[in-house]
C-alpha positions as CSV (number, residue, x, y, z in Angstrom):
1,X,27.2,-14.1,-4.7
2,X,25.7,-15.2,-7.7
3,X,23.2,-13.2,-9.9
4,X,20.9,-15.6,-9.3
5,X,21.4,-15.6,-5.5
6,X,21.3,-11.6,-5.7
7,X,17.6,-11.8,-7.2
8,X,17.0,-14.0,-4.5
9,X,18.2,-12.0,-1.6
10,X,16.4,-8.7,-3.8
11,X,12.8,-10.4,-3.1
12,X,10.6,-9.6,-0.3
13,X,7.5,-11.9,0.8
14,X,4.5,-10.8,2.6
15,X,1.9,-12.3,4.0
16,X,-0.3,-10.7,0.9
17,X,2.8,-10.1,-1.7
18,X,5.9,-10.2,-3.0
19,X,8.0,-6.8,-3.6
20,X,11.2,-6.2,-4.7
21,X,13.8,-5.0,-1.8
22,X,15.6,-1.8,-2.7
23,X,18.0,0.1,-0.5
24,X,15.0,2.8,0.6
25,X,12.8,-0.2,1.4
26,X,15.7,-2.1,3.8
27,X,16.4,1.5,5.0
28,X,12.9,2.3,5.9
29,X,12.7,-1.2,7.4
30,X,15.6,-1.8,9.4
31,X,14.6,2.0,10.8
32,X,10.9,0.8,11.8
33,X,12.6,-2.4,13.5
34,X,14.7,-0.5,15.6
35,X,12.1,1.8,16.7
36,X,9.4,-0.8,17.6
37,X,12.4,-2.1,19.5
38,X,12.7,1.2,21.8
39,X,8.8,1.1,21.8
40,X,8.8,-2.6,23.6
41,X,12.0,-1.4,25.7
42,X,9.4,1.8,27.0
43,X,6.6,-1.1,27.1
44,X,8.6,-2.9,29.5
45,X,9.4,0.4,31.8
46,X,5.9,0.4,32.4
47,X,5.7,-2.7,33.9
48,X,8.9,-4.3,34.3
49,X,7.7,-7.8,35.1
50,X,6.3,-8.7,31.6
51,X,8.4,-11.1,29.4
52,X,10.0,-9.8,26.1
53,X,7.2,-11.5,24.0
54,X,4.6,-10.7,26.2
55,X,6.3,-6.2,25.6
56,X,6.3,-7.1,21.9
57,X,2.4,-8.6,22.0
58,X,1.4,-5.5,23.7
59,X,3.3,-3.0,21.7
60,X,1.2,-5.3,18.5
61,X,-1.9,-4.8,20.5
62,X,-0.9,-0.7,21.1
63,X,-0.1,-0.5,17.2
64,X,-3.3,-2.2,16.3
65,X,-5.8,0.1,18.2
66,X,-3.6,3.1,17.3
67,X,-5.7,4.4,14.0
68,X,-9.2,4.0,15.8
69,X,-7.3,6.3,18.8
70,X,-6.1,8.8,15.9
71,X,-9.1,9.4,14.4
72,X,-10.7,11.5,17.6
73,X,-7.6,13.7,17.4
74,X,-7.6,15.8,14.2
75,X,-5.4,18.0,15.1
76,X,-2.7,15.1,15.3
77,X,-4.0,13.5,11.6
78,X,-3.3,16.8,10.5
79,X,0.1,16.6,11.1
80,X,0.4,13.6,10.2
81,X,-0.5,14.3,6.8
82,X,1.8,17.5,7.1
83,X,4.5,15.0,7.6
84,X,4.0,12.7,5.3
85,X,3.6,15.7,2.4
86,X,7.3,17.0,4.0
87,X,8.4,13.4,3.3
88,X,6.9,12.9,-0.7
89,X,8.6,16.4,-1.3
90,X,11.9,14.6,-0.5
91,X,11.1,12.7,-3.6
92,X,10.9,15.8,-6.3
């Protein structure tokens, strides 16, 4: 590969940006794939007659609404947060 094809392949674009892929970002992405992928497989167990796009529209849907369904449950934000503190002080 050349350099030039290595920048390339290093550039990530969103729908609102473009980022530079690094091995924590692929990492962290390939990881969030995979698990949406169980969470559509679980979709389907509930009702096994949906098509795969139709398990992957709901699990968007599920995803979507899943903030405004947080933010009744404090007790679950709260260890969110705890979480995502755990995580940063991976960083140090």
């Amino acid at each position: 590969m050349t350099t030039e094809e290595q920048i390339k392949a290093a550039i990530v674009v969103y729908a609102d940006r473009i980022a530079i892929a690094s091995p924590e970002l692929n990492n962290a992405t390939e990881l969030a794939c995979y698990k949406l992928h169980e969470f559509v497989d679980y979709i389907e167990t509930l009702d096994p007659k949906l098509e795969r796009h139709q398990a992957i529209v709901m699990a968007s849907a599920i995803l979507e609404s899943l903030p405004a369904l947080l933010q009744s449950d404090l007790e679950c934000i709260a260890g969110i947060k705890a979480e995502c503190e755990a995580l940063r002080s991976y960083r140090q």
